[in-house]
HTML snippet that shows the backbone in 3Dmol.js (N, CA, C, O; Angstrom):
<script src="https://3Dmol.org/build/3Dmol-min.js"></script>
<div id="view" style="width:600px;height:400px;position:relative"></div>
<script>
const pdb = `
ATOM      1  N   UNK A   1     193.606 270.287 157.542  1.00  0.00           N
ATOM      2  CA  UNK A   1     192.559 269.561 156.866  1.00  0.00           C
ATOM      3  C   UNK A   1     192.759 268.066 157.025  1.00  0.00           C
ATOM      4  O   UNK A   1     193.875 267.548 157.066  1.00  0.00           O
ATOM      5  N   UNK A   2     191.478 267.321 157.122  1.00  0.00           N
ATOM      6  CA  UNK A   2     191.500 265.927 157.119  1.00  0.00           C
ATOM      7  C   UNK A   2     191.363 265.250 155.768  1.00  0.00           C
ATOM      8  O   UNK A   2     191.534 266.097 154.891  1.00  0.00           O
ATOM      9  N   UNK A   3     191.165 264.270 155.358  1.00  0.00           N
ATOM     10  CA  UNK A   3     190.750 263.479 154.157  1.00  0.00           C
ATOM     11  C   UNK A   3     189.367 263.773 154.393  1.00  0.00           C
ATOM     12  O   UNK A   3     188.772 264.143 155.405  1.00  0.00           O
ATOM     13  N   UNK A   4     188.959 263.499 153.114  1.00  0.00           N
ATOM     14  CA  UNK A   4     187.397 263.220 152.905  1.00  0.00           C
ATOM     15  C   UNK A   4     187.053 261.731 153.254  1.00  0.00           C
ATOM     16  O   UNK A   4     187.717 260.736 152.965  1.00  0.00           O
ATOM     17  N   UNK A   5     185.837 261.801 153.957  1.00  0.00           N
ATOM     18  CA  UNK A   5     185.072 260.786 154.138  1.00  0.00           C
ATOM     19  C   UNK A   5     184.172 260.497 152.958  1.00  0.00           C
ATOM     20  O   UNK A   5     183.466 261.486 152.757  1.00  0.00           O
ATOM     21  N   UNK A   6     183.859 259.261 151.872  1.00  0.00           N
ATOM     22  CA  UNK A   6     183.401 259.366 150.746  1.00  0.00           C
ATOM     23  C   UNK A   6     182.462 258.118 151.414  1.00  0.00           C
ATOM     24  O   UNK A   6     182.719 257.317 152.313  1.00  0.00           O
ATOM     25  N   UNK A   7     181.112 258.339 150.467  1.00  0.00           N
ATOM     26  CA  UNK A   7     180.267 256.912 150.082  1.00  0.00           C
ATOM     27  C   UNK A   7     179.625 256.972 148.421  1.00  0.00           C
ATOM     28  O   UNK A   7     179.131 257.935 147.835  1.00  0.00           O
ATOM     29  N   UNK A   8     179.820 255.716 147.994  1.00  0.00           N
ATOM     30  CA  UNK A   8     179.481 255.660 146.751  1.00  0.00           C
ATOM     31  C   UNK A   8     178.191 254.892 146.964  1.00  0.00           C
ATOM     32  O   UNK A   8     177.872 254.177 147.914  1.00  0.00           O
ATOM     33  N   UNK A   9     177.403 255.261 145.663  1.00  0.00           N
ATOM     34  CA  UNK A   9     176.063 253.912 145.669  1.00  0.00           C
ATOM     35  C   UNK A   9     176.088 253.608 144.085  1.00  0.00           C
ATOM     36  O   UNK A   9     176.253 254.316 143.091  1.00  0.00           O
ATOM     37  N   UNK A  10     175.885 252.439 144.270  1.00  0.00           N
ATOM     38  CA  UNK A  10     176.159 251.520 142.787  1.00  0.00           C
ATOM     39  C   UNK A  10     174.831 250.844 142.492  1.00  0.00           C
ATOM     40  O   UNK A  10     174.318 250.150 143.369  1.00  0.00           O
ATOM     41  N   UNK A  11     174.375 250.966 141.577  1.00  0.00           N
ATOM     42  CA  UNK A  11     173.306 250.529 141.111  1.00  0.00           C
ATOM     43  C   UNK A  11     173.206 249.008 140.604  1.00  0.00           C
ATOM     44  O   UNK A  11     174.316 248.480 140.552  1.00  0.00           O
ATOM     45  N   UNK A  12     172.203 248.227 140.242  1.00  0.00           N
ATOM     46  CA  UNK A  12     172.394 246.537 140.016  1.00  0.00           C
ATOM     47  C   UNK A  12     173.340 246.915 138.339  1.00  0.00           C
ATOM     48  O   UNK A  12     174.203 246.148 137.912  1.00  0.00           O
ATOM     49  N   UNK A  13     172.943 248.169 137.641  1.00  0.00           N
ATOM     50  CA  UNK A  13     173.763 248.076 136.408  1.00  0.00           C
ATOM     51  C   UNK A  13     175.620 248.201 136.452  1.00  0.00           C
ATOM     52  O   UNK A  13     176.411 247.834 135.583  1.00  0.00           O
ATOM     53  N   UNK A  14     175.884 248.804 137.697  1.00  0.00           N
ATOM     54  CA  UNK A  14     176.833 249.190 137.958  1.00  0.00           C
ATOM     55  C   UNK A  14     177.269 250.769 137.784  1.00  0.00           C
ATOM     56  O   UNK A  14     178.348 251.360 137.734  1.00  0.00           O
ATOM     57  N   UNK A  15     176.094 251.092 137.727  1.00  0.00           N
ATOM     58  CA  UNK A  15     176.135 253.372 137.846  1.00  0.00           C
ATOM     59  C   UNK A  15     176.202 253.547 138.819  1.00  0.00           C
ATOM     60  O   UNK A  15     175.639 252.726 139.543  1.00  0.00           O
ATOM     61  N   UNK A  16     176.725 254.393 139.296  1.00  0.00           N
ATOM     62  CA  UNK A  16     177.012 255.503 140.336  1.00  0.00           C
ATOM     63  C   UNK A  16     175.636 256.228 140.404  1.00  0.00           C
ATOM     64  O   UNK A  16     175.164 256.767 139.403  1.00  0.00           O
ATOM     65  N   UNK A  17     175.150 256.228 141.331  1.00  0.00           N
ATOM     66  CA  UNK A  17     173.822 256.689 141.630  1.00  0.00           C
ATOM     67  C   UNK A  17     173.226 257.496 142.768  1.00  0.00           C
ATOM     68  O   UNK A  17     172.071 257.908 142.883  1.00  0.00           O
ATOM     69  N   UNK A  18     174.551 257.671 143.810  1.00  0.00           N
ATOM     70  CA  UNK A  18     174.772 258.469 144.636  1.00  0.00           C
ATOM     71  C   UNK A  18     175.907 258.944 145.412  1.00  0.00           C
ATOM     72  O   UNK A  18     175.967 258.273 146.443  1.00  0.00           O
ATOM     73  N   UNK A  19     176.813 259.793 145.360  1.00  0.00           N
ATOM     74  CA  UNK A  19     178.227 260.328 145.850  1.00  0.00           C
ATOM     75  C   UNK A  19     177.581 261.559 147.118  1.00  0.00           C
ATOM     76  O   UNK A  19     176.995 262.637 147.016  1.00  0.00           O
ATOM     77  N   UNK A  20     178.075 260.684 148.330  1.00  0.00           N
ATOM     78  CA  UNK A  20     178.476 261.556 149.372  1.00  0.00           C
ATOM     79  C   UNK A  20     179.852 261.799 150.203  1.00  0.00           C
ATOM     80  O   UNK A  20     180.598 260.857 150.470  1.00  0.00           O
ATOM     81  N   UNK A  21     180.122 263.110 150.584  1.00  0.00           N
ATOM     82  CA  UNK A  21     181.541 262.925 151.171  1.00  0.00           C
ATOM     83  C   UNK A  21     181.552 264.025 152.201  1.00  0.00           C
ATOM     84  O   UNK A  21     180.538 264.701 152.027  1.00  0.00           O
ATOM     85  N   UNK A  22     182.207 264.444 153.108  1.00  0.00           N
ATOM     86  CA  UNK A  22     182.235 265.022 154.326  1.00  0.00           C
ATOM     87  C   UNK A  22     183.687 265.091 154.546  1.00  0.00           C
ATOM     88  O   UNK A  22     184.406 264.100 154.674  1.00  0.00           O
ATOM     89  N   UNK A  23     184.149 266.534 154.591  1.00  0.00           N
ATOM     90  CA  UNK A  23     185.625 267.116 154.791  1.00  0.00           C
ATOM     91  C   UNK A  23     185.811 268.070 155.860  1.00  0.00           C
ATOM     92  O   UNK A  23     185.094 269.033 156.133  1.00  0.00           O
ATOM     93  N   UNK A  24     186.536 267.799 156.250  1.00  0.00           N
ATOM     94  CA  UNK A  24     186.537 269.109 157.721  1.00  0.00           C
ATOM     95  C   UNK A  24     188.024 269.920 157.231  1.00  0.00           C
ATOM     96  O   UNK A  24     189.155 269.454 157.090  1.00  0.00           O
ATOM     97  N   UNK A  25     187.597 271.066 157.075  1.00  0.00           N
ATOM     98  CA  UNK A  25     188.510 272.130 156.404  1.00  0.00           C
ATOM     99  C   UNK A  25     188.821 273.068 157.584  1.00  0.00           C
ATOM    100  O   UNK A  25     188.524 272.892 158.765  1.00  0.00           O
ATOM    101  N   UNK A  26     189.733 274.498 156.810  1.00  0.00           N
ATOM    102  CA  UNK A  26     190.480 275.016 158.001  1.00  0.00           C
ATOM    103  C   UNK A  26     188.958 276.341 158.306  1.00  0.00           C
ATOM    104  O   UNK A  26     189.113 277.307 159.053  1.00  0.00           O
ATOM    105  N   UNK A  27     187.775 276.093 157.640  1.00  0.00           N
ATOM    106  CA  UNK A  27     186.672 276.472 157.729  1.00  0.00           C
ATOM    107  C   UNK A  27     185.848 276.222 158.306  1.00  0.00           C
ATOM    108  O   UNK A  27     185.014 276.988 158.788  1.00  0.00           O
ATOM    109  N   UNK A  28     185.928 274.686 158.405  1.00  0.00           N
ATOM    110  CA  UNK A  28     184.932 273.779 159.183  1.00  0.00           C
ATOM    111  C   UNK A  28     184.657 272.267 158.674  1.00  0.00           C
ATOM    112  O   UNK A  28     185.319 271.548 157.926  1.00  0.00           O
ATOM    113  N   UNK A  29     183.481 272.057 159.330  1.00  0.00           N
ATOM    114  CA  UNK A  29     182.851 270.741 158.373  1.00  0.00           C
ATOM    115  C   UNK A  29     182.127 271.192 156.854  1.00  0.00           C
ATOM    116  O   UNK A  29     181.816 272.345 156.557  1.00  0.00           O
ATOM    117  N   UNK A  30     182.008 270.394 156.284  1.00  0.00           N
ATOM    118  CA  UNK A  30     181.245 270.363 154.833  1.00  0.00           C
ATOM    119  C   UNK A  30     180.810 269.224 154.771  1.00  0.00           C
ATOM    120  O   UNK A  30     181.363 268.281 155.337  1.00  0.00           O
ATOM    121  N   UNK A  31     179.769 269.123 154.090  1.00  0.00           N
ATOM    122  CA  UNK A  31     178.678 267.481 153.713  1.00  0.00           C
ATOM    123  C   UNK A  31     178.103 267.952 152.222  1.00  0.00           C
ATOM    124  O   UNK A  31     177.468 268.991 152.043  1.00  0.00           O
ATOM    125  N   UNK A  32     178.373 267.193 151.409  1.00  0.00           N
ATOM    126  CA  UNK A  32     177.797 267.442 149.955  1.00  0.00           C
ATOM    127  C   UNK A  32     177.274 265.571 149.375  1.00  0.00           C
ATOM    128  O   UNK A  32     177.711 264.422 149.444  1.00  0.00           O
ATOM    129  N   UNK A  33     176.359 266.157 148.950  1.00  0.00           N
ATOM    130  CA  UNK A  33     176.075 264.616 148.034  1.00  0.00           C
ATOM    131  C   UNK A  33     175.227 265.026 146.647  1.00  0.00           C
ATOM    132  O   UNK A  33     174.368 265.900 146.534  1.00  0.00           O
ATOM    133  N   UNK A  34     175.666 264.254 145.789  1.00  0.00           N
ATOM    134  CA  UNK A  34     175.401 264.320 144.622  1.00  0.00           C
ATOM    135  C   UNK A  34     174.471 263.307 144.254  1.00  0.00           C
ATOM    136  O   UNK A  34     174.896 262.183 144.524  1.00  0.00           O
ATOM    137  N   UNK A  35     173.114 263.336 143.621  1.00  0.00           N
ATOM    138  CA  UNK A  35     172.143 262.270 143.200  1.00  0.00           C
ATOM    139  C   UNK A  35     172.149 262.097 141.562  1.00  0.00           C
ATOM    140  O   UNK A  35     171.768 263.036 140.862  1.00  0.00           O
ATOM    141  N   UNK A  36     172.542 261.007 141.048  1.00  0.00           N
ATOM    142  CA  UNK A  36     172.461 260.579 139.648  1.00  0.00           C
ATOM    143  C   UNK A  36     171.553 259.813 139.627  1.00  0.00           C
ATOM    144  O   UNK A  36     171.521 258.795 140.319  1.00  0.00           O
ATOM    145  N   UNK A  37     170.151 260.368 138.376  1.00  0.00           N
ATOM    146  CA  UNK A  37     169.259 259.674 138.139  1.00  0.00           C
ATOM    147  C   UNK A  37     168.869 259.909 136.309  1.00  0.00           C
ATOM    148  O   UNK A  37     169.511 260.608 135.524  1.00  0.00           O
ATOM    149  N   UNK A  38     167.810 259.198 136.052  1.00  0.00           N
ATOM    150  CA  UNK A  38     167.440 259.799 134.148  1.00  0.00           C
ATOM    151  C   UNK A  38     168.857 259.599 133.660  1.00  0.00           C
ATOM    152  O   UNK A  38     169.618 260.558 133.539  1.00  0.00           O
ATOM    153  N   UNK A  39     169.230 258.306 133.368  1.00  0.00           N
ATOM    154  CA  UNK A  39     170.796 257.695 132.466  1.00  0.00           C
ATOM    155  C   UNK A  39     170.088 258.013 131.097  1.00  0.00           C
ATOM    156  O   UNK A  39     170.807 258.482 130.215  1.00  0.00           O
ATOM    157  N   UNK A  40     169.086 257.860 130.894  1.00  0.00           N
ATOM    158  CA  UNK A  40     168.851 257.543 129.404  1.00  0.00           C
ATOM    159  C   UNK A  40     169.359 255.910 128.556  1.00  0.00           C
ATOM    160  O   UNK A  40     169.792 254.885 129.082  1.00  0.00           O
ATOM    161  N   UNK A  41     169.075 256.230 127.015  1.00  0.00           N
ATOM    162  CA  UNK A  41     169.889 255.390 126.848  1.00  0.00           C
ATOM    163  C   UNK A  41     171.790 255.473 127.174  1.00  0.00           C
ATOM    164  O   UNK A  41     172.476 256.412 127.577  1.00  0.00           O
ATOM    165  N   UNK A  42     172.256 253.713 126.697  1.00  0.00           N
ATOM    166  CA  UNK A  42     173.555 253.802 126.937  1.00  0.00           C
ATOM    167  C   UNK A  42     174.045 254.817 125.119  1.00  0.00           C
ATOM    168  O   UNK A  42     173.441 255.034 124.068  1.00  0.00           O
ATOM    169  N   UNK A  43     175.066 255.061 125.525  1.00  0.00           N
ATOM    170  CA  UNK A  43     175.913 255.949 124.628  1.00  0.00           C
ATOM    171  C   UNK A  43     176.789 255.361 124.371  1.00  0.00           C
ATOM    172  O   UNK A  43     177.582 255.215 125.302  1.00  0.00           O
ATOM    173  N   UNK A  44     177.161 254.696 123.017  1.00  0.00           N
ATOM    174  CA  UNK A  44     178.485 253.840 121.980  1.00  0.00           C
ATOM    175  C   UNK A  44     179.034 254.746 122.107  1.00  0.00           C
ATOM    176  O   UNK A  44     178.404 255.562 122.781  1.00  0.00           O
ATOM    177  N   UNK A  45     180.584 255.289 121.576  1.00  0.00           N
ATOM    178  CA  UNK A  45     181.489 256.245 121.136  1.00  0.00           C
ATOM    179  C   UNK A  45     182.937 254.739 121.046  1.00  0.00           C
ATOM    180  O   UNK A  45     182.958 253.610 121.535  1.00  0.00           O
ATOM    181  N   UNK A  46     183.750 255.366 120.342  1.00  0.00           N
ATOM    182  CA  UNK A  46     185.084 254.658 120.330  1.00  0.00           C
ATOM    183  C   UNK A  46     186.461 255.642 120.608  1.00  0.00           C
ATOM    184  O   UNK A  46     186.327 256.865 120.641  1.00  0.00           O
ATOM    185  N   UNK A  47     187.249 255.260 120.725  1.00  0.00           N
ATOM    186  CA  UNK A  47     188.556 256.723 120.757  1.00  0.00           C
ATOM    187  C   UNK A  47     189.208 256.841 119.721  1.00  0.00           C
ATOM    188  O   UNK A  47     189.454 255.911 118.953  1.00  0.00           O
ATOM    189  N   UNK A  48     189.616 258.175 119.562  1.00  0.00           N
ATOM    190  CA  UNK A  48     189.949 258.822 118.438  1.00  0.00           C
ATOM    191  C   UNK A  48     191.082 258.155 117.713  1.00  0.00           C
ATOM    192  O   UNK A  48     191.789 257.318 118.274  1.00  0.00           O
ATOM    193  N   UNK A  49     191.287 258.595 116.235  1.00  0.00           N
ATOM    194  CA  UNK A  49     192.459 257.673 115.554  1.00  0.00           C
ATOM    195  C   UNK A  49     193.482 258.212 116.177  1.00  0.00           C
ATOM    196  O   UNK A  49     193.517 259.428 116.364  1.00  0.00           O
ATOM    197  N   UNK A  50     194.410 257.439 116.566  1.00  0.00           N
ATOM    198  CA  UNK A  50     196.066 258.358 116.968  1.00  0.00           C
ATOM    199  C   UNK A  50     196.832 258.392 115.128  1.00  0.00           C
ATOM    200  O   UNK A  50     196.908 257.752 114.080  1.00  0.00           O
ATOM    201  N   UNK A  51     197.280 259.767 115.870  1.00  0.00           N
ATOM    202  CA  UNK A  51     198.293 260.875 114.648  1.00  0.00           C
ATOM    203  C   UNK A  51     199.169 260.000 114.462  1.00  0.00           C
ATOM    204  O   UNK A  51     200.115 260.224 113.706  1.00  0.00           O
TER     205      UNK A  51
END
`;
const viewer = $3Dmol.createViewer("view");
viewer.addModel(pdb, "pdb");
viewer.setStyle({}, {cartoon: {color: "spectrum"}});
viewer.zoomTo();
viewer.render();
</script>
C-alpha cells in the first residue's frame, strides 16, 4: 500500500467543505470524496468539569 493522496477545501469561514483522497491498496485504486454543505447555525458547547 501507498499513502493516501488527500485534498481539502476550506471555505472563506474556514469549514471544510470538501475531502478527497485516493489510495492504491493491495486491491487496487480507490477515490472517495466527501461534500459538506447545510452548517446551520454555529453550535456554543464548553468542556466538561474535570473530577
Amino acid at each position: 500500500m501507498s499513502r493516501p493522496s488527500n485534498d481539502l477545501w476550506i471555505d472563506a469561514e474556514g469549514r471544510t467543505v470538501r475531502f478527497e483522497q485516493w489510495i492504491q491498496s493491495a486491491h487496487g485504486p480507490a477515490h472517495d470524496t466527501v461534500a459538506f454543505k447545510d452548517f446551520g447555525p454555529a453550535e456554543s458547547f464548553s468542556a466538561p468539569a474535570m473530577d
